[in-house]
C-alpha positions in Angstrom: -8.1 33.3 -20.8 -9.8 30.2 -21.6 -12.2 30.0 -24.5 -15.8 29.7 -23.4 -16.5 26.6 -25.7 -13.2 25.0 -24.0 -14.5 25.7 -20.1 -17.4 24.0 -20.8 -16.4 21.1 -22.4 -14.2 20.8 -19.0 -16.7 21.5 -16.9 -19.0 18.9 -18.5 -16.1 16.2 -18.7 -15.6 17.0 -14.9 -19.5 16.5 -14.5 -19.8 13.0 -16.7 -16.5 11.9 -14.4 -18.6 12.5 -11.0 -21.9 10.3 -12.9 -19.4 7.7 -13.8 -17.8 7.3 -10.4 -21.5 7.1 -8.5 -23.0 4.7 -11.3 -19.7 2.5 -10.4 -20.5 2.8 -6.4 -23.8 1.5 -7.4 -22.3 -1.2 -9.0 -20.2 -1.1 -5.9 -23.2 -2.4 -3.6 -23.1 -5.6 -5.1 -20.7 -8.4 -3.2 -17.1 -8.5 -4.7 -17.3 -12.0 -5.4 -19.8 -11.8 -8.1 -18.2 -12.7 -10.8 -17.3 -15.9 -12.5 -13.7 -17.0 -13.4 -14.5 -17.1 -17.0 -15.5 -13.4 -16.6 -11.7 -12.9 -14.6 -10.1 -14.7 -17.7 -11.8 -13.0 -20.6 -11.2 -9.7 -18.3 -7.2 -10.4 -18.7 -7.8 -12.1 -22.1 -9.7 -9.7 -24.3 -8.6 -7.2 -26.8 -4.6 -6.7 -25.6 -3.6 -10.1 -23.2 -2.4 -8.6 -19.7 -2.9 -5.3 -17.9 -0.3 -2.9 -19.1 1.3 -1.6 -21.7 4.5 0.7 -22.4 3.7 3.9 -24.8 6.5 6.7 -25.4 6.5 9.6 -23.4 7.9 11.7 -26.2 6.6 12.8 -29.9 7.7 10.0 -32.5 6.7 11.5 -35.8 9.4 12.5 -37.4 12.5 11.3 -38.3 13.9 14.2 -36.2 12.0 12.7 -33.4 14.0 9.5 -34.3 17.2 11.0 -34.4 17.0 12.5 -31.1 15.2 9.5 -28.9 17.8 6.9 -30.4 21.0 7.8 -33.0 22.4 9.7 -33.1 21.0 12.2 -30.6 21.1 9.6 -27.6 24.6 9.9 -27.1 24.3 13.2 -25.5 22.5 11.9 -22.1 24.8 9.0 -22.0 27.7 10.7 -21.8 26.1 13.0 -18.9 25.2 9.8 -16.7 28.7 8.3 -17.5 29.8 11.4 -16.2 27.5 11.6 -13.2 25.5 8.9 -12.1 22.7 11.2 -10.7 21.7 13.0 -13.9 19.8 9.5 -14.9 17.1 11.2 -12.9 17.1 13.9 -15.4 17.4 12.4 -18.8 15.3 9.1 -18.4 12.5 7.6 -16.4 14.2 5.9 -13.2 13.1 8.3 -10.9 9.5 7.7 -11.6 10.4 4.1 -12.6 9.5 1.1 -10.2 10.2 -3.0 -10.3 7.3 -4.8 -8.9 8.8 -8.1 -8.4 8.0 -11.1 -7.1 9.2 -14.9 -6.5 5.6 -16.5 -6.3 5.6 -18.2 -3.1 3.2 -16.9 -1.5 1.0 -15.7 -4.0 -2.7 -13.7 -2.7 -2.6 -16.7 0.1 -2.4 -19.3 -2.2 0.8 -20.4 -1.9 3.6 -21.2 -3.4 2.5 -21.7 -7.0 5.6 -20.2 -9.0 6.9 -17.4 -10.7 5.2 -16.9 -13.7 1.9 -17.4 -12.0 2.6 -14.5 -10.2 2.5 -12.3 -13.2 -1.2 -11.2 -13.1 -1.3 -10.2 -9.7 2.1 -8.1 -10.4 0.6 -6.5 -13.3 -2.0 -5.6 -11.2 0.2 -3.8 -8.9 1.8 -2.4 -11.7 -1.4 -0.9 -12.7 -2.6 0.9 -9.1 0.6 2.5 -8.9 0.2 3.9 -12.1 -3.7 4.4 -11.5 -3.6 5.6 -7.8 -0.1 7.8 -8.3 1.2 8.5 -11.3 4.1 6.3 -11.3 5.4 4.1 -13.8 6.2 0.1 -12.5 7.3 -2.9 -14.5 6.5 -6.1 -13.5 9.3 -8.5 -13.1 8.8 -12.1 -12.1 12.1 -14.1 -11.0 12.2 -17.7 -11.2 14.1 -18.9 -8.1 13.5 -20.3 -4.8 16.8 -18.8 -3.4 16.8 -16.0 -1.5 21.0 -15.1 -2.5 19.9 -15.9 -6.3 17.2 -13.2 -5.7 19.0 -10.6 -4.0 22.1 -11.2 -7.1 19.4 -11.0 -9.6 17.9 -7.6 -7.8 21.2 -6.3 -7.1 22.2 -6.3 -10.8 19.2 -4.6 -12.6 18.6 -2.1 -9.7 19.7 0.5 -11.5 17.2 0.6 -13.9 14.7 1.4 -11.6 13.9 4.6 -8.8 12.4 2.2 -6.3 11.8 -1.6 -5.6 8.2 -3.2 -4.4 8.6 -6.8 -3.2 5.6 -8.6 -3.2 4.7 -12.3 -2.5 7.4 -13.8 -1.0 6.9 -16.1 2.0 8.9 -16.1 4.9 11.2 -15.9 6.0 12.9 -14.9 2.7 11.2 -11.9 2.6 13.1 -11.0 5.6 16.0 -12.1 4.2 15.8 -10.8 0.9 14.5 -7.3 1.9 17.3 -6.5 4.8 19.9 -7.6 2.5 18.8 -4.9 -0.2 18.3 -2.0 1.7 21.9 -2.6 2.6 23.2 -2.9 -0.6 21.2 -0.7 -2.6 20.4 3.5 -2.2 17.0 3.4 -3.5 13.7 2.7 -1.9 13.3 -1.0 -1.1 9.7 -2.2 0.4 8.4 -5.3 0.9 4.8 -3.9 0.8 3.0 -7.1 2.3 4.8 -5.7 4.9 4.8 -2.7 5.5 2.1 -1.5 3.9 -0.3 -3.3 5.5 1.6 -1.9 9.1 1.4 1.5 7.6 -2.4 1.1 7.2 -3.2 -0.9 10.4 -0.9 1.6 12.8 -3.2 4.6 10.9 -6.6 2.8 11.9 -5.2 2.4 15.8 -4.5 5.7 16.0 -7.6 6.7 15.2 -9.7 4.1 16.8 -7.9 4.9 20.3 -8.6 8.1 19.7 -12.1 7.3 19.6 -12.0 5.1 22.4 -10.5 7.9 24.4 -7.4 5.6 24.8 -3.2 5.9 25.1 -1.5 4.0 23.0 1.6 3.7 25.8 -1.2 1.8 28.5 -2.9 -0.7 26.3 -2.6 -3.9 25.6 -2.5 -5.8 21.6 -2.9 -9.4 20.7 -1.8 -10.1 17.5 -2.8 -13.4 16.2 0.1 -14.4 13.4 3.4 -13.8 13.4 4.1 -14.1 9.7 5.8 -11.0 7.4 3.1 -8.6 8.0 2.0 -9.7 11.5 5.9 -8.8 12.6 6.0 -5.4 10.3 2.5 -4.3 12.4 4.0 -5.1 15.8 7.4 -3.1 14.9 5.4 -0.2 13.7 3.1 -0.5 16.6 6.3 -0.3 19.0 7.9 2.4 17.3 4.8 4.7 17.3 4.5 4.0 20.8 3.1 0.6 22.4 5.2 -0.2 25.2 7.2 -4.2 24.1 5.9 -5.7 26.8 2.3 -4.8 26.0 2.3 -6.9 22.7 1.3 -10.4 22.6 2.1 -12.2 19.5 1.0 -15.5 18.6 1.9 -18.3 16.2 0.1 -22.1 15.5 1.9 -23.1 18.7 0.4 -20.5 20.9 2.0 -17.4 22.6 5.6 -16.5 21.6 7.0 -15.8 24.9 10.9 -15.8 25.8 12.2 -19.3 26.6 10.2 -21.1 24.5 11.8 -24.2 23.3 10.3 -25.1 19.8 8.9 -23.0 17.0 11.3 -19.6 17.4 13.2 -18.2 14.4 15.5 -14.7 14.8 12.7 -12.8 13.8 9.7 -14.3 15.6 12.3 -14.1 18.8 12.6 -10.1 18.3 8.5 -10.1 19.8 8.9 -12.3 22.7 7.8 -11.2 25.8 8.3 -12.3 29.1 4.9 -13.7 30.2 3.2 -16.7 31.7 0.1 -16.6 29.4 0.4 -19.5 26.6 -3.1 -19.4 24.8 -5.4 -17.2 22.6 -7.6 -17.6 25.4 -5.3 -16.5 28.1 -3.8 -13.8 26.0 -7.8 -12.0 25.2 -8.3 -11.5 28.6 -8.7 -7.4 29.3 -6.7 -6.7 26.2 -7.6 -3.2 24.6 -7.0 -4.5 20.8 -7.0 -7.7 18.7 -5.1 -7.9 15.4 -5.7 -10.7 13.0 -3.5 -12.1 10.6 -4.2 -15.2 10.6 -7.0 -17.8 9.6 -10.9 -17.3 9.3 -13.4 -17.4 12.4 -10.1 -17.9 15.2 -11.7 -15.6 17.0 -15.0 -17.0 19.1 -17.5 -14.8 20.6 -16.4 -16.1 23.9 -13.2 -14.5 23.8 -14.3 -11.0 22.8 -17.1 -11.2 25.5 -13.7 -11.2 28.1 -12.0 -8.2 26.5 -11.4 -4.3 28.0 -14.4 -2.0 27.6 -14.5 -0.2 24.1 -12.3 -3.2 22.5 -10.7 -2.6 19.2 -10.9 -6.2 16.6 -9.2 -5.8 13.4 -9.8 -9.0 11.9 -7.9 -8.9 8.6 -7.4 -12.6 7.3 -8.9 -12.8 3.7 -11.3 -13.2 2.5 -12.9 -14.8 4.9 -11.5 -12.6 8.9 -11.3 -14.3 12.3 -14.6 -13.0 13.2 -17.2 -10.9 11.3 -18.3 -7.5 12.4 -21.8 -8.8 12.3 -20.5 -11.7 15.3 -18.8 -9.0 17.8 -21.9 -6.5 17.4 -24.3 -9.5 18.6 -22.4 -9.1 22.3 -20.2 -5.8 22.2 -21.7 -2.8 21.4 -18.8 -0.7 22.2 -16.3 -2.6 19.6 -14.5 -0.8 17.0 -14.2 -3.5 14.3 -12.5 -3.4 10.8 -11.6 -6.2 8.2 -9.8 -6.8 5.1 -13.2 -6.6 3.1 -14.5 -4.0 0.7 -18.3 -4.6 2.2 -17.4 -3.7 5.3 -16.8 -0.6 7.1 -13.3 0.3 8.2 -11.2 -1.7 5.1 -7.8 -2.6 5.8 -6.3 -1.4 2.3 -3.0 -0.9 1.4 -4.2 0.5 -1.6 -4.2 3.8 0.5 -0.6 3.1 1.2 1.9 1.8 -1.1 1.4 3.9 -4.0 1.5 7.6 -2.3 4.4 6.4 -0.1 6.8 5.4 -3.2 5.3 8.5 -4.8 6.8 11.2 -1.9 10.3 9.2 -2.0 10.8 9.4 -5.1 10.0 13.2 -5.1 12.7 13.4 -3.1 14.8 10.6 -4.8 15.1 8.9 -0.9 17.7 6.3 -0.5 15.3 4.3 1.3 12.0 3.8 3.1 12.4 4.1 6.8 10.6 4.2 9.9 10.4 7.8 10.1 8.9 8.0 6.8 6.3 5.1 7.7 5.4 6.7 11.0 5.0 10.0 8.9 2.5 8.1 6.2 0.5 6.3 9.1 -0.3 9.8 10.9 -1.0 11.5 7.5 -4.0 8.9 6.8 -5.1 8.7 10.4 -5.6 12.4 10.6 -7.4 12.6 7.4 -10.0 10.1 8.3 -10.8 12.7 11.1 -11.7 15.7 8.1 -14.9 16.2 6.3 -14.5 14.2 3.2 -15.1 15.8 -0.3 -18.2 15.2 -2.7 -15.9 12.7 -4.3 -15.9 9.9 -1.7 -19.6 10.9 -1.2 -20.4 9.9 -5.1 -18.2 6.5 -4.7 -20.1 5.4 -1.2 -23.4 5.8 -3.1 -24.4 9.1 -1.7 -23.5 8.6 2.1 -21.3 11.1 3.7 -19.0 8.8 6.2 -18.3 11.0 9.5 -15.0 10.1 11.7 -16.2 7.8 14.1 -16.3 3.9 14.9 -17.4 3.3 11.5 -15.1 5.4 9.3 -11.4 5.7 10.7 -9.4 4.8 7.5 -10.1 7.4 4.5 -11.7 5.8 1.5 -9.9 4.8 -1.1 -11.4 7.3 -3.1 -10.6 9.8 -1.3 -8.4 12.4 -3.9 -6.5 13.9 -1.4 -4.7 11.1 -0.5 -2.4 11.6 -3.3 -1.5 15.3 -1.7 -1.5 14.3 2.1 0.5 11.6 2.4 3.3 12.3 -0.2 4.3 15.4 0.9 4.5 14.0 4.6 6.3 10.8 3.5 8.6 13.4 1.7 9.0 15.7 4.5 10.3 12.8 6.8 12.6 11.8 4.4 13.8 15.0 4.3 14.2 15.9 7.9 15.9 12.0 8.6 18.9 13.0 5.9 17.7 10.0 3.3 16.4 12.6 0.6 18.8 13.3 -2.0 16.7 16.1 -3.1 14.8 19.2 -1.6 11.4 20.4 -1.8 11.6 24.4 -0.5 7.5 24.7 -1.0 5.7 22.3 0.3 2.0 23.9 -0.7 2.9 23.9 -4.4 4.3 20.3 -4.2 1.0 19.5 -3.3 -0.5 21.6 -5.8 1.6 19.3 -8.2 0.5 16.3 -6.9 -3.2 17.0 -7.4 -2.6 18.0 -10.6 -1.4 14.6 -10.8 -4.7 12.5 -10.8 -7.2 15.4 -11.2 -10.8 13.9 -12.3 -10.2 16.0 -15.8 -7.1 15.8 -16.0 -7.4 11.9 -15.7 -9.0 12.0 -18.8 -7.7 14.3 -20.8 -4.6 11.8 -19.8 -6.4 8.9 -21.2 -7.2 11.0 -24.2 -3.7 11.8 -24.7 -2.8 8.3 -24.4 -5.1 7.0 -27.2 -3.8 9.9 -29.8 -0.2 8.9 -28.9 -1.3 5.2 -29.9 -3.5 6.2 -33.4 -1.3 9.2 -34.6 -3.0 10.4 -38.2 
């Protein structure tokens, strides 16, 4: 029974939203380093300083409204949580609530350059959670070097929050730091440098052996880097199937094989393998796939040239990878190559991660993140690379229609059923491994829900909303 007039002011809203996102792809064509810093300073500067901002989620009008957000009507809810700890998911934000926090020392790969430096790049992640799936995030920077200090400082405001994203800490304290709070805590800790990139890169070698016409139990991986998300990769490789022995890890001093006497920590020594190959060089010989985490152009020509028929290169150092796509096609025709680069095909995003995976444990209010749940997110994406994308990701590519195949086995960022996919299956496996503290009986109107979510329209009837909660008459 909507009014004429109304439908078509949706429908053209919905029409202006599909211009807007293909004018932006064909801004999109242009490199993503075009810009100058004083453009990225006046960006963060300009109008309000920072990226986000905190608005009420109630009417605040009246003095009624007053009464009952603060005294004396806010006495009610606390006495129900005093009462019963759980009902803070029902009468205040925590279970859409998350802390992105952050030490600064290892900050976008440049190091170890503080705390408060690491605000922007927080806010950011504050922002794509927000943007990507409808969940709140705070930023919170702490200044300490200590990884006990951290975890205290963690521990204590936990509470507060639904979920915890760790973000840009350098090993081996993220290790540290993270294994020590899923312990002590019953919410969702993830250190999404990670995980999240594991999540992603265990989706795109699915897919890509799939192509290849490969098993992932007879091949063999190189992994160039054995730092926080090189390790998180190989685990997640292992558990979704890829036999120990088949994975070679290596560091700055070469191969990380059992018995080697310098160089090993607890955690590097949970990927040696028993082997007598030492080198880059040695270990590229007939291996099936080549992961980079490491540093730019690692990888020589050479050394693909000796690799198994239909290789598979992800080369994801940033900015610059190991070796470009544009080096392997010069002498393998038959690679599968993607990178950590928005100009390329076959991005290595977490973007299609992070956000969608928090969103389906907190559905559920989840106690944790586990490998059941990332296995569950890493299929979800892999098999919808494989379906016919919708008009949506054809607008944001600039009018090209990607088909599964060597150059298209990660869905696009822009992709809008990524926030129904992956979700309900992280929910699902949260579910069905007993960390859910909550049930979802229909999963097709769950996902109904979560489109509703981030609908183009809806988006912006959202951002209208927003502006008249802000300039009330």
């Amino acid at each position: 029974n909507v009014p004429v007039d109304l439908s078509k002011f949706i429908n053209h809203i919905s029409l202006n939203f599909t211009l807007f996102v293909y004018l932006l792809s064909k801004m999109k064509k242009t490199k993503i380093d075009h810009y100058t810093d004083k453009e990225a300073l006046d960006f963060h500067k300009n109008k309000k300083p920072g990226k986000i901002e905190i608005i009420s989620s109630k009417n605040m009008t009246t003095k009624r409204d007053l009464a009952l957000a603060y005294s004396p009507g806010v006495a009610a809810p606390v006495r129900k949580i005093s009462e019963n700890p759980e009902t803070a998911y029902d009468y205040t934000s925590k279970g859409n609530l998350v802390a992105v926090i952050s030490n600064g020392s290892a900050i976008l790969g440049m190091g170890n350059l503080g705390a408060l430096a690491s605000k922007p790049v927080m806010e950011g992640k504050a922002i794509l959670f927000k943007r990507f799936a409808d969940i709140d995030s705070i930023d919170l920077e702490i200044d300490s070097q200590d990884s006990n200090e951290i975890i205290n400082s963690i521990k204590n405001f936990a509470p507060s929050f639904g979920g915890i994203n760790l973000e840009d800490i350098a090993a081996p304290e993220c290790f540290i730091i993270e294994k020590k709070l899923k312990e002590i805590l019953d919410i969702p800790v993830f250190h999404d440098d990670q995980h999240g990139t594991a999540i992603i890169t265990t989706a795109a070698l699915i897919n890509a052996l799939d192509i290849s016409g490969k098993s992932i139990k007879n091949i063999k991986i190189v992994i160039n880097g054995a730092g926080a998300s090189a390790q998180a990769c190989s685990s997640l490789f292992k558990k979704s199937g890829v036999p120990h022995k088949n994975v070679i890890m290596l560091d700055r001093k070469g191969v990380i094989y059992k018995g080697r006497p310098n160089g090993i920590d607890q955690w590097k020594s949970r990927h040696a393998i028993n082997t007598k190959l030492r080198t880059l060089k040695d270990a590229m010989k007939d291996a099936d796939v080549f992961l980079g985490l490491s540093t730019k152009g690692i990888l020589k020509k050479e050394l693909v040239k000796i690799m198994a028929k239909n290789p598979i290169i992800f080369a994801c150092a940033n900015p610059d990878p190991e070796i470009t796509p544009e080096e392997v096609h010069e002498i393998r025709d038959d690679a599968i190559v993607a990178t950590g680069r928005s100009d390329y095909p076959n991005q290595v995003n977490n973007l299609i991660g992070f956000p969608y995976i928090f969103r389906g444990a907190l559905d559920v209010r989840s106690k944790t993140i586990n490998e059941e749940m990332k296995v569950a997110a890493a299929q979800a994406i892999a098999q919808l690379a494989r379906e016919d994308v919708p008009d949506e990701v054809v607008a944001a590519m600039g009018g090209e229609r990607p088909h599964y195949g060597k150059n298209y086995i990660i869905p696009s960022t822009f992709d809008p059923r990524l926030i129904s996919i992956i979700p309900a299956a992280v929910a699902k496996a949260a579910m069905d491994s007993g960390v859910a503290r909550k049930n979802i009986d229909d999963f097709d109107a769950y996902k109904d829900q979560l489109k509703q979510r981030l609908d183009p329209t809806v988006t912006i009837m959202q951002g209208i909303n927003s502006y008249i909660k802000k300039n009330q008459k």
